[in-house]
mmCIF file of the N, C-alpha and C atoms, coordinates in Angstrom:
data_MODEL
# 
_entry.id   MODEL 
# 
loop_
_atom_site.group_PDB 
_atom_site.id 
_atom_site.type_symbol 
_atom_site.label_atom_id 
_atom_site.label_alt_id 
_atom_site.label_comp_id 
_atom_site.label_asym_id 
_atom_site.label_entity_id 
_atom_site.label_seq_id 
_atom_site.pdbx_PDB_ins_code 
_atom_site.Cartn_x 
_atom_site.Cartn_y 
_atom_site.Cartn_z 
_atom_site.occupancy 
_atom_site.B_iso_or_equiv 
_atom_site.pdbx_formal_charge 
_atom_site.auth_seq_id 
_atom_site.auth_comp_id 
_atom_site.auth_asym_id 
_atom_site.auth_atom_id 
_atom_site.pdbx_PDB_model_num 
ATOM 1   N N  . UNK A 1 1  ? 145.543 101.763 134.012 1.00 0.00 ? 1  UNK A N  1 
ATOM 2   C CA . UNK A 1 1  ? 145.067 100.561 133.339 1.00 0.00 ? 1  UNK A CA 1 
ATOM 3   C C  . UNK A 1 1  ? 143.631 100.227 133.769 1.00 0.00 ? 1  UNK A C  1 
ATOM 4   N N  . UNK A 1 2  ? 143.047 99.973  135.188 1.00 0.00 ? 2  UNK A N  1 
ATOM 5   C CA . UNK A 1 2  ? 142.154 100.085 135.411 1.00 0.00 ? 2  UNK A CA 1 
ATOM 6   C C  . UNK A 1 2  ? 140.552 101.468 135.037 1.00 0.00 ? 2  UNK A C  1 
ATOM 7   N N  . UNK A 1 3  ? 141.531 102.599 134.581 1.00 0.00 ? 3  UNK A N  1 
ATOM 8   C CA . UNK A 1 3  ? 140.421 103.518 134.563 1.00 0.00 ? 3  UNK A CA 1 
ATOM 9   C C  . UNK A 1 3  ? 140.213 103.134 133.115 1.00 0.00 ? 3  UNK A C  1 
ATOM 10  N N  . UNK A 1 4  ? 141.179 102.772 132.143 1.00 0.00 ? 4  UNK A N  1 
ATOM 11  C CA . UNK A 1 4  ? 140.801 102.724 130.862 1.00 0.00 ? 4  UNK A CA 1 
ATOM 12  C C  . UNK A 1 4  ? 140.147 101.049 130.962 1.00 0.00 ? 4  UNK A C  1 
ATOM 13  N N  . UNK A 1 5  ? 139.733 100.464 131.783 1.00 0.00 ? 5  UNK A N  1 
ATOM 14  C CA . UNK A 1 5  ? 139.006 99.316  131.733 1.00 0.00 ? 5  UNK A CA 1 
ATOM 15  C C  . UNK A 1 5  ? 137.270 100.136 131.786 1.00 0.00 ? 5  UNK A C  1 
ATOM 16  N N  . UNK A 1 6  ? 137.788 100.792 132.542 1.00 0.00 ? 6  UNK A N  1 
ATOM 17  C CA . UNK A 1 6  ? 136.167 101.202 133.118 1.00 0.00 ? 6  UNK A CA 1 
ATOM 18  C C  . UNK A 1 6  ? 135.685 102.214 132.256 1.00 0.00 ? 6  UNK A C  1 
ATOM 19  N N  . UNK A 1 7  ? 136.634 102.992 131.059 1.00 0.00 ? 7  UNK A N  1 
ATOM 20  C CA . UNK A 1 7  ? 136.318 103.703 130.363 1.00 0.00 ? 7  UNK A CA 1 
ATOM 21  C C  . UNK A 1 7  ? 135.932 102.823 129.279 1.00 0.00 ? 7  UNK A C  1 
ATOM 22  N N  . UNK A 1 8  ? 136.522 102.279 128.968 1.00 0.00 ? 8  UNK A N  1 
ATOM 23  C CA . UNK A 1 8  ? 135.889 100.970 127.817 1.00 0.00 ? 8  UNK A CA 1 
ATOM 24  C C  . UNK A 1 8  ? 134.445 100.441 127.938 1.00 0.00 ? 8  UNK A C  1 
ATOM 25  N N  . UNK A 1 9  ? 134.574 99.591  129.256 1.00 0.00 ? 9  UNK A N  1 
ATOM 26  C CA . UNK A 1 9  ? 133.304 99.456  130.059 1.00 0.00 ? 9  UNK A CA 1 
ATOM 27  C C  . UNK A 1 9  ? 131.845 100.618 129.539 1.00 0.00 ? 9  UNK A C  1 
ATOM 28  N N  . UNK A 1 10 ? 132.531 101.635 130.398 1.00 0.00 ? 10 UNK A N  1 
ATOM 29  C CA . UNK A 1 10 ? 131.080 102.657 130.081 1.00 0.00 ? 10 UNK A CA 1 
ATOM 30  C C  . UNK A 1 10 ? 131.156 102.996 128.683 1.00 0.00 ? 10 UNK A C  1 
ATOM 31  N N  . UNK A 1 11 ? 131.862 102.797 127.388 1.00 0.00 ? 11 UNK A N  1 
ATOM 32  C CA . UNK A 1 11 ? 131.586 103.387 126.337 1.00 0.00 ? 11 UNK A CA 1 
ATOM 33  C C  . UNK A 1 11 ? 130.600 102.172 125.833 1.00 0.00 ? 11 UNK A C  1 
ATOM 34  N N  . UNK A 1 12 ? 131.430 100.811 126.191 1.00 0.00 ? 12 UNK A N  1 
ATOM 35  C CA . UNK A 1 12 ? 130.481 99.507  125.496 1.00 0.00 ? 12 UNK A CA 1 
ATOM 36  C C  . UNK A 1 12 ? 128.904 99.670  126.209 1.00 0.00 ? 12 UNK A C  1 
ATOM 37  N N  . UNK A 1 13 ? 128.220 100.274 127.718 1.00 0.00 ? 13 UNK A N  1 
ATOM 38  C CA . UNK A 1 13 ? 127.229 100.408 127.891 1.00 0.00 ? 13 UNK A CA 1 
ATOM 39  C C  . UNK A 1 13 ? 126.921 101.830 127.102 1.00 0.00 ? 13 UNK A C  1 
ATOM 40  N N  . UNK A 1 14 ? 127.370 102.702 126.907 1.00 0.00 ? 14 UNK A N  1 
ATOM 41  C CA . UNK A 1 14 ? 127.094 104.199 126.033 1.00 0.00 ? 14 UNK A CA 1 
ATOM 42  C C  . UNK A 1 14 ? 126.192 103.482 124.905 1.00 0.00 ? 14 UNK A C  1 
ATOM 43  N N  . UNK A 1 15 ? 127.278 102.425 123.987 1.00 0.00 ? 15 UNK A N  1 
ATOM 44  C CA . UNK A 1 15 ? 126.979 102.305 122.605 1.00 0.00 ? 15 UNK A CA 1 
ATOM 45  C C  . UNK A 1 15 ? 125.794 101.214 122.958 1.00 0.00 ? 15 UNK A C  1 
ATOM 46  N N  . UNK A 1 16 ? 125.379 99.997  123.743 1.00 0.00 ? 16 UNK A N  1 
ATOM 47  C CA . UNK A 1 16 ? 124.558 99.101  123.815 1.00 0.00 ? 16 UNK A CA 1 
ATOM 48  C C  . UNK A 1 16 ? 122.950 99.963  124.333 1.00 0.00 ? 16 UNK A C  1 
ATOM 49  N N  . UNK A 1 17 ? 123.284 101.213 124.494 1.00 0.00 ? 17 UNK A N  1 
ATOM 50  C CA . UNK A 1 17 ? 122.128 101.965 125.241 1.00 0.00 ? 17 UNK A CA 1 
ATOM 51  C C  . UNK A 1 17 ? 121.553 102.804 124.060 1.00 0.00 ? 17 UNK A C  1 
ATOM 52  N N  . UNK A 1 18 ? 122.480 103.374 123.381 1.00 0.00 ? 18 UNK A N  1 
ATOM 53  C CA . UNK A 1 18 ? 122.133 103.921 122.044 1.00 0.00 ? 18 UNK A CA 1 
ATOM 54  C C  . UNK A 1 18 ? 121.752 103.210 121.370 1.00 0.00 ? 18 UNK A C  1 
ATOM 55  N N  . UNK A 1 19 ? 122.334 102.299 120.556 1.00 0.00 ? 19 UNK A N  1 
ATOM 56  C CA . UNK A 1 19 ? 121.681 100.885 120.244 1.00 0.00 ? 19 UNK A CA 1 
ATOM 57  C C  . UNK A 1 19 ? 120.160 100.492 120.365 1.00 0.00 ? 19 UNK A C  1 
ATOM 58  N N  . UNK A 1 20 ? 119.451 100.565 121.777 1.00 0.00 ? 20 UNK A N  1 
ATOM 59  C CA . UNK A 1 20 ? 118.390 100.394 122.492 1.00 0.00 ? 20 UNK A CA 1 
ATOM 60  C C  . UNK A 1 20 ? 117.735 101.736 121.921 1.00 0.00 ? 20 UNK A C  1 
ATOM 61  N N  . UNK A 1 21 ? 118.375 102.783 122.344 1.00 0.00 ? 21 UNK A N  1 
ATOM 62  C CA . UNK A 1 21 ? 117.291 103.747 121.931 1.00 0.00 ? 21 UNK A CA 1 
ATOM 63  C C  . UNK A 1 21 ? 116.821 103.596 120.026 1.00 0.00 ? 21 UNK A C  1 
ATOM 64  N N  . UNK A 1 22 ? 117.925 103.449 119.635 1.00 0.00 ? 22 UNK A N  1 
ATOM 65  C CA . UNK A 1 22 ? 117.579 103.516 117.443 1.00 0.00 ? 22 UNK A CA 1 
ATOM 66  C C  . UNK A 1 22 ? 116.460 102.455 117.730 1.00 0.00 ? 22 UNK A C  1 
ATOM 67  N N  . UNK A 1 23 ? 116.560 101.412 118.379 1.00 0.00 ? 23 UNK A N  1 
ATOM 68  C CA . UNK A 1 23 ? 115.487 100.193 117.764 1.00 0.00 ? 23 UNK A CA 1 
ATOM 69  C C  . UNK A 1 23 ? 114.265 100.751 118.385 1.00 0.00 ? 23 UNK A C  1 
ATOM 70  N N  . UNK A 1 24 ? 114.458 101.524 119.625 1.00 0.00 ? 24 UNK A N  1 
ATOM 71  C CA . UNK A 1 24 ? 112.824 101.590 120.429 1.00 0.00 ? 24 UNK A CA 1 
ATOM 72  C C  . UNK A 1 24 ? 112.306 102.965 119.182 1.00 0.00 ? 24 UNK A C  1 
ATOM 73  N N  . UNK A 1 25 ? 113.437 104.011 119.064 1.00 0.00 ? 25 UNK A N  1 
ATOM 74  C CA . UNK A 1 25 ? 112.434 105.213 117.809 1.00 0.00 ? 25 UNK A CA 1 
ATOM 75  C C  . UNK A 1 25 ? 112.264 104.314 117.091 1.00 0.00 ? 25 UNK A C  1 
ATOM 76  N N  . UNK A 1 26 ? 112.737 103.217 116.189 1.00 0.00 ? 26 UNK A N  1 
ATOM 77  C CA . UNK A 1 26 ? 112.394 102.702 115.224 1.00 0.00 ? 26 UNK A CA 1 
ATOM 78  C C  . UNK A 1 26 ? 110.885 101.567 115.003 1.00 0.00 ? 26 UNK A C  1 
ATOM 79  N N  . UNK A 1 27 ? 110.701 100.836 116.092 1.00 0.00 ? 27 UNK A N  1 
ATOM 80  C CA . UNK A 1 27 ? 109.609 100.591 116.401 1.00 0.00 ? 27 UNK A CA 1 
ATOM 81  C C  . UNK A 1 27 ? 108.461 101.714 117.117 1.00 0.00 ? 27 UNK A C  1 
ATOM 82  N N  . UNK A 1 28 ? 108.697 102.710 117.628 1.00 0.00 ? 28 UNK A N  1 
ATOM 83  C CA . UNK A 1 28 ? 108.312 103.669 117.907 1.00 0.00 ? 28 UNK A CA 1 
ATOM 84  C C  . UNK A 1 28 ? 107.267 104.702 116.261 1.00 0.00 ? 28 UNK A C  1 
ATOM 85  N N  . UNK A 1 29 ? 108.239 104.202 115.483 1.00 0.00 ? 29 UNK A N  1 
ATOM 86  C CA . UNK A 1 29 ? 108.192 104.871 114.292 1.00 0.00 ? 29 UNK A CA 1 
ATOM 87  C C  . UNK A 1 29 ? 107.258 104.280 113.472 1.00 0.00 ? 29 UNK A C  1 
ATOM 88  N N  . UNK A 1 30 ? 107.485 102.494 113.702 1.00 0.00 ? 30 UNK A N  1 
ATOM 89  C CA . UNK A 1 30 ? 106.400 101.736 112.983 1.00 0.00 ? 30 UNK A CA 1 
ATOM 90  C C  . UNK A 1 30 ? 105.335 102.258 113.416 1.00 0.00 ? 30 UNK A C  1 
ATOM 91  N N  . UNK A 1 31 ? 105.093 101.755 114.937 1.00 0.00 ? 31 UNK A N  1 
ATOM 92  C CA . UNK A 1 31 ? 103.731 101.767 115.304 1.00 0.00 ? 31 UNK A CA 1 
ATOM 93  C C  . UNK A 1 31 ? 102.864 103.050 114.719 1.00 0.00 ? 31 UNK A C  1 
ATOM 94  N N  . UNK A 1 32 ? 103.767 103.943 114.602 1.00 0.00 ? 32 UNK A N  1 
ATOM 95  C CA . UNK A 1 32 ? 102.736 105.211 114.208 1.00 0.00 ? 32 UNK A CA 1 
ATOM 96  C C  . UNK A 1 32 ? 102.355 105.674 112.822 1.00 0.00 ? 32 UNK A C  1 
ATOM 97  N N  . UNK A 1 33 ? 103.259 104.479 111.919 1.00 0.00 ? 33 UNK A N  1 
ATOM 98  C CA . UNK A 1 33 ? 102.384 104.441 110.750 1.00 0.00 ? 33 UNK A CA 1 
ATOM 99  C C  . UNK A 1 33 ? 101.586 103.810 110.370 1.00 0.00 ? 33 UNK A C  1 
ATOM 100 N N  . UNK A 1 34 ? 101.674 102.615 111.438 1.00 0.00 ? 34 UNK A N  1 
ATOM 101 C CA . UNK A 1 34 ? 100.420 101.181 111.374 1.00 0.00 ? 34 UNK A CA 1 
ATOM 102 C C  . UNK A 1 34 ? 99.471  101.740 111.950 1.00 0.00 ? 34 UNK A C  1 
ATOM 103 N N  . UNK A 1 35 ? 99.742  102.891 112.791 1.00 0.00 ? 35 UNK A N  1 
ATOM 104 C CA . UNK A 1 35 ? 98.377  103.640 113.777 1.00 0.00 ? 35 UNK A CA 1 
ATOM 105 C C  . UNK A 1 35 ? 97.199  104.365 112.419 1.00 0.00 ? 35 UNK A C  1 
ATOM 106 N N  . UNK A 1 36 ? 98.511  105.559 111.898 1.00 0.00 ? 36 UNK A N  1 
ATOM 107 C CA . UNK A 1 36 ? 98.031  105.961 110.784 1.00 0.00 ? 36 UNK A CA 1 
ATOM 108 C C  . UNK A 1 36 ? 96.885  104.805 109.990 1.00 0.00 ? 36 UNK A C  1 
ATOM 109 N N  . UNK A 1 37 ? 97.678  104.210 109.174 1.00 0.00 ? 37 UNK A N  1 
ATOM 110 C CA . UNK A 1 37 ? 96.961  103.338 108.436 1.00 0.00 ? 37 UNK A CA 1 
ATOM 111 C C  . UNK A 1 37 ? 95.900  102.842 108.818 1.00 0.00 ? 37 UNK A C  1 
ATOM 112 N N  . UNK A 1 38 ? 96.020  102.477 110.019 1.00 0.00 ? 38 UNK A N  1 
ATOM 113 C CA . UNK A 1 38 ? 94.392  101.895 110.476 1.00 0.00 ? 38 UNK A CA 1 
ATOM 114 C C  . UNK A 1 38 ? 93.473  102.719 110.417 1.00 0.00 ? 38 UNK A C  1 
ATOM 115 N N  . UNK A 1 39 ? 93.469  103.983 110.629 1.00 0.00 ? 39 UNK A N  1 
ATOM 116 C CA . UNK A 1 39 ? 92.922  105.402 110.827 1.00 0.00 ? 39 UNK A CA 1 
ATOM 117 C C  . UNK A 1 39 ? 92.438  105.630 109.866 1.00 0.00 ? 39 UNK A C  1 
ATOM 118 N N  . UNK A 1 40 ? 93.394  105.031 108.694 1.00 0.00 ? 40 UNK A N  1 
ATOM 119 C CA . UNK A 1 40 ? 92.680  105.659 107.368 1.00 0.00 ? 40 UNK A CA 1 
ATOM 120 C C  . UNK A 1 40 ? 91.894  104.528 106.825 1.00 0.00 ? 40 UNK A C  1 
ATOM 121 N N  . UNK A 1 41 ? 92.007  103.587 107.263 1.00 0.00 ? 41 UNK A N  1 
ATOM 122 C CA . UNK A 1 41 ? 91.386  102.128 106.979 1.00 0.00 ? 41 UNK A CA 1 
ATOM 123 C C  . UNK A 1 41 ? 89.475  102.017 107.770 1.00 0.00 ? 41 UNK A C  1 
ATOM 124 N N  . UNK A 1 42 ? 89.816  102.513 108.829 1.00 0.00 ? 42 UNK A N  1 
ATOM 125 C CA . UNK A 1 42 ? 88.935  103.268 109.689 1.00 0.00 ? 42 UNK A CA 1 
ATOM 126 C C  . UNK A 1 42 ? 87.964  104.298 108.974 1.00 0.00 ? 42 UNK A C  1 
ATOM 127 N N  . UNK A 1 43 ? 88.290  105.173 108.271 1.00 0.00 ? 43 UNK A N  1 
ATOM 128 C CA . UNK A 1 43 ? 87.831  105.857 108.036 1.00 0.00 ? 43 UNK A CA 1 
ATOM 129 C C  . UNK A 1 43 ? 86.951  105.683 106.282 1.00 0.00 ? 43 UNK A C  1 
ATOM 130 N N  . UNK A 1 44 ? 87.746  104.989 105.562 1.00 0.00 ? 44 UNK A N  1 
ATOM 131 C CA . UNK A 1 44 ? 86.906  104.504 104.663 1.00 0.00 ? 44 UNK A CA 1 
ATOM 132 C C  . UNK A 1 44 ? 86.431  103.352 105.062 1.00 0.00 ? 44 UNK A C  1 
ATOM 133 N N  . UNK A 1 45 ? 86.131  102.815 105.746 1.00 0.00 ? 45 UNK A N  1 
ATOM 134 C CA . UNK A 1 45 ? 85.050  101.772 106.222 1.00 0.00 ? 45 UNK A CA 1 
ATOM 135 C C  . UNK A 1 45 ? 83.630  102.729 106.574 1.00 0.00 ? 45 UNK A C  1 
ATOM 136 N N  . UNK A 1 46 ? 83.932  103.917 107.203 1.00 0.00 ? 46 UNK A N  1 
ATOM 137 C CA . UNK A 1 46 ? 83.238  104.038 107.895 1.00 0.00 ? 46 UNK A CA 1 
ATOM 138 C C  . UNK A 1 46 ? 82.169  105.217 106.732 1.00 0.00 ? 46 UNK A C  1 
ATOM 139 N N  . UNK A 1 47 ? 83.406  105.725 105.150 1.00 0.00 ? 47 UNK A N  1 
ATOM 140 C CA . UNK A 1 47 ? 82.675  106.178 104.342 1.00 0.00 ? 47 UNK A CA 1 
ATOM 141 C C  . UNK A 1 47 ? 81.144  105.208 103.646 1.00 0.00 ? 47 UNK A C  1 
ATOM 142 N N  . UNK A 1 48 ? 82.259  104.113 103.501 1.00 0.00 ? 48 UNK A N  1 
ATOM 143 C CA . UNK A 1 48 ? 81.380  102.429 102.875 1.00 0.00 ? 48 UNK A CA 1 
ATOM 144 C C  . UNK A 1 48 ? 80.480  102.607 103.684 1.00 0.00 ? 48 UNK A C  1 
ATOM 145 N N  . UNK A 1 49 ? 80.143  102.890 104.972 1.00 0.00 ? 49 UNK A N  1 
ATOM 146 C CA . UNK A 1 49 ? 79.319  102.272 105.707 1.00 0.00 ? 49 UNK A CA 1 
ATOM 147 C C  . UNK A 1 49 ? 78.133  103.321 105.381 1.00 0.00 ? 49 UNK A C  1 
ATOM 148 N N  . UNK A 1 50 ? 78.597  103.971 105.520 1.00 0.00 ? 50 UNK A N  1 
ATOM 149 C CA . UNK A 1 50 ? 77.398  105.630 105.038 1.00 0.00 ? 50 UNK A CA 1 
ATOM 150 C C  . UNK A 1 50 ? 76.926  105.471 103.861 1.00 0.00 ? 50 UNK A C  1 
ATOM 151 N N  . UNK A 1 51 ? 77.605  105.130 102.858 1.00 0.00 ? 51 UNK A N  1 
ATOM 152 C CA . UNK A 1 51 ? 77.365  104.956 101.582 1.00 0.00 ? 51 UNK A CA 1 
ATOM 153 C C  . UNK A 1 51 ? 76.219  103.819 101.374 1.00 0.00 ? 51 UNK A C  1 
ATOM 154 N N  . UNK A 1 52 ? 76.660  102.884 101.928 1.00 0.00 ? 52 UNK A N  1 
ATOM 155 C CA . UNK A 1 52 ? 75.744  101.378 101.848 1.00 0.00 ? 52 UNK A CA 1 
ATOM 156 C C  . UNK A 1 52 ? 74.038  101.875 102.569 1.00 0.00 ? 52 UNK A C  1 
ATOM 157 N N  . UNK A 1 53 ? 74.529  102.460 103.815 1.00 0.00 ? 53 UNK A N  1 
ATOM 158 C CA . UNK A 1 53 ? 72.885  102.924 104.358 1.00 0.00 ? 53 UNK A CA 1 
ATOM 159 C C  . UNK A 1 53 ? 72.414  103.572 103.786 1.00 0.00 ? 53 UNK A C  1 
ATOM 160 N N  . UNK A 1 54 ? 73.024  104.892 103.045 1.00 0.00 ? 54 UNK A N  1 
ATOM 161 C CA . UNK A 1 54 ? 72.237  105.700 102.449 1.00 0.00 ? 54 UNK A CA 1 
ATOM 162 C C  . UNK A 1 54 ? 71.750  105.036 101.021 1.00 0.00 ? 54 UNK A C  1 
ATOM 163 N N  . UNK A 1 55 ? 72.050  104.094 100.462 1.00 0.00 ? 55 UNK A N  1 
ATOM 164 C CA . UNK A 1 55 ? 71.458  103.212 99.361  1.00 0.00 ? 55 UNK A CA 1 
ATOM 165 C C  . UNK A 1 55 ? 70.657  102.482 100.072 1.00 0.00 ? 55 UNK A C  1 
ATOM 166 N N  . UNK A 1 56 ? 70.540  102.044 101.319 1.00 0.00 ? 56 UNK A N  1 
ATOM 167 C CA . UNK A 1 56 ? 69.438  101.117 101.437 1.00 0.00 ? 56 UNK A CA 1 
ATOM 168 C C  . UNK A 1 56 ? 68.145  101.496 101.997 1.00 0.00 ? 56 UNK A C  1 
ATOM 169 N N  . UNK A 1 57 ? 68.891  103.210 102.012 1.00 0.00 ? 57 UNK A N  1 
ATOM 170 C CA . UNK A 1 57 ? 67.184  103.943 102.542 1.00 0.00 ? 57 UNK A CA 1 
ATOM 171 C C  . UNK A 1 57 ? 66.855  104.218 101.370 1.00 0.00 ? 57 UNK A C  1 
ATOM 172 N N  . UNK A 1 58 ? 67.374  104.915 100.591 1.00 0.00 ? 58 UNK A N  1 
ATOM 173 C CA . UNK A 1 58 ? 66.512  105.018 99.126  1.00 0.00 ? 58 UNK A CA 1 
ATOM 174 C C  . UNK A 1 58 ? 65.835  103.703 98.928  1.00 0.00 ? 58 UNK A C  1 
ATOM 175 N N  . UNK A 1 59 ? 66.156  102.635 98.554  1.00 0.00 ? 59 UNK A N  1 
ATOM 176 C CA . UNK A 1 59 ? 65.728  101.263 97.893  1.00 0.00 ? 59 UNK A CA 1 
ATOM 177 C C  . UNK A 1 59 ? 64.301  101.462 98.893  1.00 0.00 ? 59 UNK A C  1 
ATOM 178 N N  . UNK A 1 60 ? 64.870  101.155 100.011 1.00 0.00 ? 60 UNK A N  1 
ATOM 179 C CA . UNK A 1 60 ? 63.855  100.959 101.014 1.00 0.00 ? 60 UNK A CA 1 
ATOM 180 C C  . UNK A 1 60 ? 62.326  102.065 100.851 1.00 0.00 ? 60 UNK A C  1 
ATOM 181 N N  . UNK A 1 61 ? 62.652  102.904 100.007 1.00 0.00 ? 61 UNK A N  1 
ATOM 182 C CA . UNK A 1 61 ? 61.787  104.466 100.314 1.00 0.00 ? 61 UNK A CA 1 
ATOM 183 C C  . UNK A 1 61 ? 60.858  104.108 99.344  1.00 0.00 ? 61 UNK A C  1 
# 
C-alpha cells in the first residue's frame, strides 16, 4: 500500500515535470520565431536604410 503511494507520487511528479518541459519547448519555440522575425524586420530596415542614402546621394550629387 505504501509503495503504490509512492508510485503514484512519482508518476504525479513524472507527469507535472513533463508538463514543465511541453510549456518550456513551447515558449522555447516562440522565442525563436519572434527571434526570426525581428531578423527579418532587421534586415529590411536595414535594406530601407541603403535605399534612402543611396537616393540622398544622388539628389545631393
Amino acid at each position: 500500500n505504501a509503495l503504490r503511494a509512492e508510485l503514484e507520487t512519482a508518476n504525479a511528479r513524472a507527469d507535472a515535470a513533463e508538463q514543465e518541459l511541453k510549456k518550456f519547448q513551447e515558449d522555447s519555440s516562440s522565442k525563436e520565431i519572434e527571434h526570426s522575425n525581428l531578423h527579418k524586420k532587421v534586415a529590411s530596415l536595414e535594406t530601407d536604410l541603403d535605399e534612402t542614402e543611396k537616393t540622398l546621394k544622388e539628389t545631393t550629387e
